[in-house]
Residue, then its C-alpha position, 0 to 999 in steps of 0.5 A: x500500500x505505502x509503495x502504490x501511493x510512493x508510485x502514485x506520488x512520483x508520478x504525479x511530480x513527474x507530470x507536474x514537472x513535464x507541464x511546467x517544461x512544456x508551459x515554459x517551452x510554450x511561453x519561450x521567445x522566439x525571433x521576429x522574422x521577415x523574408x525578402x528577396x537575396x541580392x542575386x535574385x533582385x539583380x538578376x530580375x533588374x530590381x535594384x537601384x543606386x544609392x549615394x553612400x557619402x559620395x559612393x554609389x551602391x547598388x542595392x534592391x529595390x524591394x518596393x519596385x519587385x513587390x508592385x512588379x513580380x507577382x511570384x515574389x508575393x507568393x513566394x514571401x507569402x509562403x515562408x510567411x505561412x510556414x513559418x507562422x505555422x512554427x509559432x514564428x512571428x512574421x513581419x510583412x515586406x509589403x506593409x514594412x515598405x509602405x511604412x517606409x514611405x511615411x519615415x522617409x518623408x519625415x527623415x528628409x527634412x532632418x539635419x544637423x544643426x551645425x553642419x547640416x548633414x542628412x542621415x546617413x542610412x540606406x535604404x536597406x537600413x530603414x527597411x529593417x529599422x522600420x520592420x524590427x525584425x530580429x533575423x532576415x530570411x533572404x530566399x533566392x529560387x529557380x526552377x527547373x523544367x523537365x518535359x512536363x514536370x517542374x521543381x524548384x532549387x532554392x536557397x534560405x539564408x537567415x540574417x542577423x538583422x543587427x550584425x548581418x551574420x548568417x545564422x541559419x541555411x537550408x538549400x535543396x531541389x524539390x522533387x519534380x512535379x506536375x504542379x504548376x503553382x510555385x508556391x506549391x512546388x517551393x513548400x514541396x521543397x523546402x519541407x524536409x529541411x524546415x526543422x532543422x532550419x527554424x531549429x537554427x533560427x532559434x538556437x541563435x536567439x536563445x544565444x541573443x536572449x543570454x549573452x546579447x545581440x551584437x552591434x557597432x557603435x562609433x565615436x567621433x569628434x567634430x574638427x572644429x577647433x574646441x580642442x575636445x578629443x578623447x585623450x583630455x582628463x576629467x578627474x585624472x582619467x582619460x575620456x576615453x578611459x571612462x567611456x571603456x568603463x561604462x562600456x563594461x559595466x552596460x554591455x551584457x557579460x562586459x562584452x565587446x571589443x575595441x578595435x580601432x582608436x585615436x585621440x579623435x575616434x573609437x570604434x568598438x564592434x562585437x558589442x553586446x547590448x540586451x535583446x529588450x529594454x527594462x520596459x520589454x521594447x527592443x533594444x537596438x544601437x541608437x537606443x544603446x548609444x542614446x545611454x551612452x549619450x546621457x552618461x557624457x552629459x553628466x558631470x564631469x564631462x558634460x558634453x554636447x553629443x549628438x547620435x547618428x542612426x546608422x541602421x538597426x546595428x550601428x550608431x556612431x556618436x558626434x562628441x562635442x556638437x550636434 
């Protein structure tokens, strides 16, 4: 009798602790996503498009042009889109993110600096994903292959740290071939059998985000204005650029980031750690990081005027010494 009801209580612990792994496995977060075109693909289809760089031209895809042009575009994003969702994923749309883009790109055109009156330096590109907040891009490129009366797709899906543009997951194949007709059909055919491993991929790098920080760039510049502010000067018997190190320590996740160039009139520092989330559960993102960063040389001793360029989801670069 004492042994049914040890039995019986074992069981019911066992199952008590399964519920909660399951409720908590329910409850995990998981990364925003949004599938867009690869770069290949865009040039190969003539959607692309020039952008002035600070004097360089690139050519980078013109999303909006392909989405109004290319109706097999649409079904394939919706697609992913649907396989996705399907894995609890949340999607961000490239279609309703590009009409949104519109509204920020007319607000950011009459922004300018005060002193020098630059515009911002951001791509298009790098709105796109400003606007989206999307955590990892799934860039897709496909073609299909005709044999006789039966059709398959090879096709590639890259995922893309939003922040760093690191690739964090592939999947690559053929499908079968088919008499279907309809390439949305014949792309889920193919991607099928490797869509587990792939979201499986997705997810381990946003656990990694979730524990040890996302990683981006932050710059710092001094203006060559003559105010002979650089980050060699002492407050307190200690160089700014010393004390920029400290804070940098203690507001980065696990002290984590590097250094990688510096002089008395910039520092760069890449590989830097911030959290995925604000205290208030918003995204973080490099501008909303380097806005502390702002705030703390406003302090005593330093205050210093400083002014924050956007330069995309992963990068911000810090004017010291005038706006």
């Amino acid at each position: 009798m004492v042994r049914r009801i040890i039995i019986a209580a074992v069981i019911i612990i066992f199952n008590c602790q399964l519920s909660i792994v399951n409720s908590v496995s329910a409850q995990a977060k998981k990364p925003r996503l949004m599938v867009v075109p690869s770069d290949v693909w865009c040039t190969q289809n003539g959607y692309t498009m020039t952008f002035d760089n600070m004097g360089t031209e690139e050519v980078i895809p013109d999303y909006k042009r392909a989405l109004q042009s290319d109706r097999d575009l649409m079904n394939v994003i919706s697609k992913l889109n649907i396989l996705m969702a399907d894995r609890g994923f949340p999607m961000q749309d490239l279609s309703q993110t590009t009409k949104s883009i519109q509204n920020v790109t007319a607000e950011n055109s009459v922004l300018r600096t005060k002193t020098s009156g630059a515009s911002l330096a951001e791509s298009p590109v790098d709105k796109l994903r400003r606007v989206a907040k999307a955590d990892i891009i799934l860039e897709v490129d496909w073609g299909v292959n005709t044999m006789g009366p039966k059709r398959s797709v090879t096709y590639n899906l890259r995922g893309l740290d939003a922040y760093s543009n690191k690739q964090v997951a592939g999947a690559t194949g053929t499908g079968a071939p088919s008499f279907s007709a309809e390439l949305p059909v014949l792309l889920e055919e193919a991607v099928q059998n490797n869509m587990d491993n792939f979201t499986a991929q997705l997810q381990e790098h946003f656990n990694d985000l979730l524990t040890n920080g996302r990683e981006v760039v932050i710059e710092l510049q001094v203006p060559d204005n003559g105010s002979g502010i650089d980050f060699e000067a002492e407050y307190g018997g200690e160089e700014l650029s010393e004390a920029i190190d400290r804070w940098m320590e203690q507001n980065t996740v696990e002290h984590r980031f590097n250094k990688s160039d510096a002089t008395e009139n910039f520092i760069f520092y890449d590989q830097v750690r911030i959290p995925v989330y604000k205290p208030n559960g918003m995204a973080m993102d490099a501008e909303a990081f380097a806005r502390q960063l702002r705030n703390f040389l406003k302090e005593p001793p330093y205050k210093l005027t400083t002014k924050v360029v956007n330069r995309g989801l992963g990068r911000c670069l810090l004017i010291v010494g005038e706006k």
